[in-house]
N, C-alpha and C positions, 0 to 999 in steps of 0.2 A: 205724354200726359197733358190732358187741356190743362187749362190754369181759368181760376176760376175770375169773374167778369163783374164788376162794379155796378151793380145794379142800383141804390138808392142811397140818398143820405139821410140822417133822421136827426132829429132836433129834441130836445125835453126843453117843453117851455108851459109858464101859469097861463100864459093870455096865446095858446097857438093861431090864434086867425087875425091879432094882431102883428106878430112874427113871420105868419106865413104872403099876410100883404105887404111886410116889408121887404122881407126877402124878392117875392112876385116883381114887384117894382124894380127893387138894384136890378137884379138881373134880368128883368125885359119874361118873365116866364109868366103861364096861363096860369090860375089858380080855377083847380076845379073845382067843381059844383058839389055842393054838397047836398046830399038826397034833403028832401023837407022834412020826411019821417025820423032823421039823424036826431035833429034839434042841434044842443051843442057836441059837436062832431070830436070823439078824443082824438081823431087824426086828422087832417086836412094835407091833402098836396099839392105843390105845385109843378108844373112842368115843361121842358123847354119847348120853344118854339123851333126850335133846329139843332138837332142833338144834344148829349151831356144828360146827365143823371136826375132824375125826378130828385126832390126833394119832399121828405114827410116833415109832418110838425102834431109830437102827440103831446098833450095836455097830460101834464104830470103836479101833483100835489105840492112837493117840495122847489122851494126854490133855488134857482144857481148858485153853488158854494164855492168856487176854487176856480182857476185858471183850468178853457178847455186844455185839450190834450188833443185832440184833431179840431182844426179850423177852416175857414175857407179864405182863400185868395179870390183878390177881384183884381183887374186893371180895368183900372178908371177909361172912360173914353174921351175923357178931355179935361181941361185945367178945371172947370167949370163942374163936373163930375162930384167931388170933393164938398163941394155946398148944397148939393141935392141930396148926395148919402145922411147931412146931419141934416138937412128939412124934413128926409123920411123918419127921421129917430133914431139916427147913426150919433156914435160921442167918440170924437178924435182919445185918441188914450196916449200916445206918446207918436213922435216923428223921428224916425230911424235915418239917417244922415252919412254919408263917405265923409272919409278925409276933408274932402275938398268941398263938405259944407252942401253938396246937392243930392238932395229928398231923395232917399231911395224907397220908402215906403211909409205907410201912415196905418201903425194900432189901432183899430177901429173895433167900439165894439155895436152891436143890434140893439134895438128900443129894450132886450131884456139881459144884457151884461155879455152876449156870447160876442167873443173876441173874432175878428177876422182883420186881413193886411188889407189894405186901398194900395195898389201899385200907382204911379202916374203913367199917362199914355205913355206906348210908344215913342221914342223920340228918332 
């Protein structure tokens, strides 16, 4: 039996093409074009430059209430990494920490409250 195949991830956001440029940015992906006859577009995507799943962002009335329930992870690409995500409109939310006191991940949520992890690079 196939098993079925992760096609896209989707967003409910008030300002989508504000979200959808920040998202484009953290992770390096193209944001498409939106036809001129659209105007303002309920959906907007972006998508990668080299594999992984397009990302939607539809424009929804009500605003974020609760803690997501699916989120995304990123690993950062450098120490540096971490000060561009909040210049784009990222806001540190909590530093998750071992025993022994070194960062294992950084609560991060998007310019509109949705929570994702900042891993640090590779070491």
């Amino acid at each position: 039996m196939a098993a079925s195949m992760l096609r896209d991830i989707c967003f409910d956001c008030a300002d989508n093409r504000r979200v959808a440029h920040f998202w484009a940015a953290v992770l390096g992906y193209d944001e498409e074009p939106t036809e001129p006859d659209q105007g303002a577009a309920e959906s907007i995507s972006i998508t990668p430059t080299e594999g992984g799943p397009r990302i939607w962002f539809n424009a929804v009335p009500e605003p974020k209430q609760v803690k997501n329930r699916v989120h995304l992870d990123v690993t950062m690409s450098s120490e540096a990494e971490l000060e561009r995500l909040i210049a784009l409109g990222a806001h540190p939310l909590q530093e998750i920490r071992g025993d022994d006191g070194v960062l294992w991940w950084t609560i991060m949520a998007d310019p509109e409250g949705n929570e994702f992890c900042a891993f640090p690079p590779k070491r």
